[in-house]
N, C-alpha and C positions, 0 to 999 in steps of 0.2 A: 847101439851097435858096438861092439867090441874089437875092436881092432889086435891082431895079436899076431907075431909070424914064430914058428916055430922053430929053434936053434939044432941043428941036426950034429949026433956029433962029426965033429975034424971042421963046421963053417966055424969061423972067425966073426968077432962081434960085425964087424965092419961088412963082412955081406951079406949079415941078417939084417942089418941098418938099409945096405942098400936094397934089399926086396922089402921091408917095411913100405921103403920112399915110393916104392915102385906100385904096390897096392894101393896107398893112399893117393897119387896121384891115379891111379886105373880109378877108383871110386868115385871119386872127387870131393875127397871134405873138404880140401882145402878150399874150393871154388867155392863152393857150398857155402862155410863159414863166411868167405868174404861177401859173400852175396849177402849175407843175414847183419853184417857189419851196422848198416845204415840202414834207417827205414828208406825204401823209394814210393812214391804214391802212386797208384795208380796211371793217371794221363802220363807219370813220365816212365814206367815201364811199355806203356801201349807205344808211343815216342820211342823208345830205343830199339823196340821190334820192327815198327816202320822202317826205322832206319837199314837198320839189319837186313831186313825184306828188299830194299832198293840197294842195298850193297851186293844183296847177291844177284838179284836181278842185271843190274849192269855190268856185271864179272861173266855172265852170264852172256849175256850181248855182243861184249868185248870179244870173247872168244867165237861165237858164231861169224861175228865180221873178220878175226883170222884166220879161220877155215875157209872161206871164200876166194 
């Protein structure tokens, strides 16, 4: 995947820099790479989606008993 932003003329290195930053965070390599950092095993990915799942479940909860 090539990453690349085009420099039009009259932009400034600096706000070609800052729509590079802006693409790469909209894609997500960074997350990406960090995710690939370490290996995780299995059971402890299944474990962090569980978790995940009951975080939003009860944020979920929460706000139905404020609405009440």
């Amino acid at each position: 995947m090539a990453l690349y932003v085009e420099i039009k003329d009259g932009d400034s290195f600096e706000n070609a820099l800052k729509r590079f930053k802006k693409f790469v965070e909209m894609e997500g390599v960074l997350s990406e790479y960090k995710k690939h950092l370490r290996y995780t095993p299995p059971s402890e990915e299944k474990k962090e989606r569980r978790a995940a799942l009951e975080r939003k479940l009860r944020k979920l909860n929460v706000n139905k008993d404020k609405r009440k």
